[in-house]
Structure formats: structure tokens, C-alpha cells
N, C-alpha and C positions, 0 to 999 in steps of 0.2 A: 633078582626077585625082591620085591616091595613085602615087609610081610607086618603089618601091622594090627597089636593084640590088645584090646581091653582100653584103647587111648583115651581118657581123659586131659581135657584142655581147659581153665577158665582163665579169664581176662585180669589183668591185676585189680582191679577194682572191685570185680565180682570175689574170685578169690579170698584179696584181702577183707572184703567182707563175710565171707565163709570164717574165717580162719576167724576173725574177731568175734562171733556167736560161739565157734568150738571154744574159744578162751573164758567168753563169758561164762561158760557153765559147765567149768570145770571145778570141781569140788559138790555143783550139786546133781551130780550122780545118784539114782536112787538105788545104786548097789547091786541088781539085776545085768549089769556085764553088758546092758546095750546101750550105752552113752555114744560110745565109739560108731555103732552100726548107725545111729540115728542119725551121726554127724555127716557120718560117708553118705547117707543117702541125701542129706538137705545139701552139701555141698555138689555131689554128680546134680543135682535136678538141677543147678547154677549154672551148671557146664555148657560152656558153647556145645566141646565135644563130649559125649556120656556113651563111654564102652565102646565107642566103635572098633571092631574088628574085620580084618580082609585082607585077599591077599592077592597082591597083582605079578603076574607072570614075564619074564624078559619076553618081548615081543608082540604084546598085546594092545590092542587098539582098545582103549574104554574111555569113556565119557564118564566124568564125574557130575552128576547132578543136581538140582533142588532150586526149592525157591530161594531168595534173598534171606541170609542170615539164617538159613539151614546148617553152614558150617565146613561149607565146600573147600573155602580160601583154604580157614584154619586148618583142618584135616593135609590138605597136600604139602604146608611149607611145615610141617614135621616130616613128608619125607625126605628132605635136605637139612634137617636141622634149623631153620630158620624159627622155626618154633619147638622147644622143649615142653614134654605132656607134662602132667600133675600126677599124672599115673598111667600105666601101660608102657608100654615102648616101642617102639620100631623097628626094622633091623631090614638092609637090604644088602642083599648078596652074604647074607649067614649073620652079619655083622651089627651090634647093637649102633645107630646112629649116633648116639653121642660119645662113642669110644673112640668112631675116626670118622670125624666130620670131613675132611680131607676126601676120603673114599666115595662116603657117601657124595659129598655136591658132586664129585667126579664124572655116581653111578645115575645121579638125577639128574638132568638137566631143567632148569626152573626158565621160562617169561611170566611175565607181570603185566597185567587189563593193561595197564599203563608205561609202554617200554619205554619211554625216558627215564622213569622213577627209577632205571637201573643202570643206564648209558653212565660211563667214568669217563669217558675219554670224549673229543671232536671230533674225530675222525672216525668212519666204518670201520675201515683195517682195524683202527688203532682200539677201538673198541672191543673187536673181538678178540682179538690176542691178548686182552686182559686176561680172562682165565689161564690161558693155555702159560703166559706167562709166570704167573702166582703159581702153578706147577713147579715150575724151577727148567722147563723143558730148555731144549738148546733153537737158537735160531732157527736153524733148518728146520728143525719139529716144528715150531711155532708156525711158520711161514705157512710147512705142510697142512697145517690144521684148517687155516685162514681161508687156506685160499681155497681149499676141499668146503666148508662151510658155508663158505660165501658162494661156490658155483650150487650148493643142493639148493640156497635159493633165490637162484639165479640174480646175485646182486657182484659178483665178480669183477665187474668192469665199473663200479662206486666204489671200489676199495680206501680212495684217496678225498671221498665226497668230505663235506659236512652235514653231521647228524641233523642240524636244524634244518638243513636243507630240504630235507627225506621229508613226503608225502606219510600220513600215519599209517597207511599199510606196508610200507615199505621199512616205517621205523620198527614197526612188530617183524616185520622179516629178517632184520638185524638183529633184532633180541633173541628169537630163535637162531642165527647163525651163530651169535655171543656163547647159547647152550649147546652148541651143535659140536662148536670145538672142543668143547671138553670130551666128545668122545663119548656121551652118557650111554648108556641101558634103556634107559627111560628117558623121553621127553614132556616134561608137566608145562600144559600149556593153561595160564588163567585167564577165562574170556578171548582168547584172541582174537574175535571176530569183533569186539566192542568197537563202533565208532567207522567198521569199512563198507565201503557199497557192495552191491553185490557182487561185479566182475573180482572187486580185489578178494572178496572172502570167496568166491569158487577157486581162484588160483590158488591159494594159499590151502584151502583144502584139497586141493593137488597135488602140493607139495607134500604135503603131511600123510597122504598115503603112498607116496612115493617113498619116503623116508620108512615108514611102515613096511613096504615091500623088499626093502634092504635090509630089513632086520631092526629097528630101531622102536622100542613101543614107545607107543604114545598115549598120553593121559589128557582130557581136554576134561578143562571144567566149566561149564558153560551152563545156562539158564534156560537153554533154546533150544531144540534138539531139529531147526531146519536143516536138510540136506545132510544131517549127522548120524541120525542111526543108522542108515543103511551099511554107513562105513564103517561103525564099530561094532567089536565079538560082542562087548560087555555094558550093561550099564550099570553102574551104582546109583542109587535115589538117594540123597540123606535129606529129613526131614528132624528138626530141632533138634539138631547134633544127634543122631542115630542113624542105622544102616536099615531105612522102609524096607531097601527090595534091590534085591541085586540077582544079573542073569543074563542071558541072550537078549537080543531089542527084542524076540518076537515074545518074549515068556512076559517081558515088564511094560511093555509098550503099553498095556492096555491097563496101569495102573496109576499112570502119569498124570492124567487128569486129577483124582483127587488129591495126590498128593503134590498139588501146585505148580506141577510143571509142564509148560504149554508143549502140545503135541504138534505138530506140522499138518496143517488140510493136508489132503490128498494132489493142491493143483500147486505144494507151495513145495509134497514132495517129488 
């Protein structure tokens, strides 16, 4: 379980500009005890993220939402650690995230809009067994992981490819097999659809409910909600770093619109 409280996030620039206004005007306090509150409030309205709170369940299919620069990214790579809050905190499977980072990427598994920006290795195999290796696991485990990853999506027989080689839906298929081996709880997917035609983004969202039906939750963060709400329990909306509206597709569907996020016609669902 994903359980995130109260998250505050700002960007080092925003931030450190926060922080240089709290320095400037300290000592001119007018003695009324709210210096402090005033600062905390000018600093959250700065915040990509301001309090979001939520909590996502082992097993669950949800779509993270919003327009551009709503706060989607940021929000997800705190729950792997990849970004540390300013305030609040995380905790998944009981456990604060930055006490065992270890655990956590274990329990998240993370792709990226752009799955080269994570490829280390040349090769598929060699690629996904990064994780599973950094584990410390033994060959046999490693192998087992690989090659179980690699058939959920269905790229088994490119084990030995080169990455450059890979068409970009097939390089996003890797990046998911990359998280697959670690075994997560969760699979946080960012944009994965960016950049495929249609046949490749309906297989891939095959896959993804397939994986779903095994037990695996999945987190998609996306812009679009074509061919996607039917498949997920949950949506979250964030709109300028806060949590608009979160629920069943059928309770938020109808709030999508003004909060900047395009809805699917009827002939496109």
C-alpha cells in the first residue's frame, strides 16, 4: 500500500527562493506569533505539490491525472524515492520511504514518458537484470526474473536484441519488463502511451490489464483518458499541485472537463 500524507514538494529554485524571503524577514516579526504561519503559507502556494494526501491500495488500477504541470510527474517519483517532499511523507507497505529506499523501488516499480532516459545497459536481457542484480540476488533468481518479465511482455525471444534497435513501443515494453523484475506491488507507469500508434498503445494496454489481473496494481499517469477509464477502479485529478477529485470513473468522469482534462467522445470510446 502507497500511503501518502500532507506532501509538500517545491523545486530548488522555487524553494530556495522561499527560503531567502523566510530569511529576509526574520527579526522583523511583529511579535503576534504568526511570522511562521505566514511563511508556511507563501512558501505551499510556491509548491508544485501543496498537501496532497491519498492512498493507493496493493492491486489497484488507477490513472493519475491533470493537465500539464498540474504535478502528476512530481507526486509519483516520491513514491520510489526519486524525489524527497519538503514536508509530509510517504510510506509504502507500513514503511517511511526514505528510511529503506531499497524496499520501497523494490515495492514501486517506476517507467519513464521516455524509456531510454533509463536503459544502462545494450542489450534487453542485459538491461533488465540491472535491477534484479543491484538486489545482490543469485544467477538463477536473476535469470528467473528476466525471463518471467520479459514473456508478461511478450519480448522473450529479443532477449540478446540491441536497445537501439527497438521500435519505441517496444523500447517502453522493456522499461516496463526493467520494473516488472523487481517484483513490485505497484507498477507506476508515466505517459506510457506518448509517441505509439494506436495498435501498439491497445496492446500495451492488454498487457497492463493482464498484469492487473495477476495481482499487480497499476498506476498510469497520463493526460488522456482514451480507452482508459473503463479499465481503471480509480481516478485521481490533480490540478496545481492538489487532489481536485478523486473516485470511481463514473463519480469524476463528469468533472474532467473543467478541470483541463480531455474526456474521450463517445466514437474514440
Amino acid at each position: 500500500m502507497i500511503e501518502v500524507r500532507d506532501l509538500v514538494y517545491r523545486y530548488e529554485d522555487r524553494g530556495r527562493t522561499a527560503r531567502t524571503r523566510s530569511t529576509d524577514r526574520e527579526g522583523d516579526s511583529d511579535g503576534d506569533g504568526n511570522e511562521d504561519e505566514r511563511t508556511e503559507r507563501s512558501e505551499r502556494s510556491d509548491a508544485v505539490l501543496r498537501g496532497v494526501g491519498l492512498t493507493i491500495r496493493d492491486g489497484s488500477f488507477v490513472l493519475v491525472v491533470g493537465p500539464n504541470g498540474s504535478g502528476k510527474t512530481t507526486l509519483v517519483r516520491h513514491f520510489n524515492g526519486l524525489l524527497e517532499p519538503d514536508a509530509g511523507e510517504v510510506r509504502v507497505n507500513g514503511r517511511r520511504v526514505d528510511e529503506d529506499l531499497v524496499a520501497a523501488r523494490s515495492a514501486v516499480g517506476m517507467t519513464f514518458q521516455n524509456p531510454r532516459d533509463a536503459f544502462v545497459a545494450s542489450s534487453v536481457g542485459a538491461d533488465v537484470a540491472f535491477g534484479p542484480e543491484n538486489l545482490g540476488l543469485d544467477r538463477r533468481e536473476i535469470d528467473r526474473r528476466v525471463e518471467r518479465a520479459l514473456s508478461a511482455v511478450e519480448m522473450s525471444d529479443r532477449r540478446d536484441e540491441r536497445l537501439t534497435r527497438l521500435s519505441g513501443g517496444e523500447q517502453t515494453r522493456v522499461g516496463i519488463a526493467g520494473a516488472l523484475a523487481m517484483e513490485p506491488d505497484h507498477l507506476v507507469l508515466d505517459e506510457p502511451f506518448a509517441g505509439l500508434d494506436w495498435p501498439a498503445r491497445e496492446r500495451l494496454l492488454d498487457r497492463l490489464a493482464g498484469l492487473h489481473r495477476k495481482g499487480t496494481g497499476v498506476i498510469v499517469v497520463t493526460h488522456d483518458l482514451t480507452d482508459l477509464a473503463e479499465r481503471a477502479e480509480r481516478i485521481v485529478v490533480l490540478s496545481e499541485g492538489q487532489v481536485a477529485a478523486d473516485g470511481p470513473p463514473a463519480d469524476v468522469r463528469g468533472r474532467l472537463a473543467a478541470l483541463s482534462v480531455r474526456e474521450p467522445s463517445p466514437a474514440e470510446s
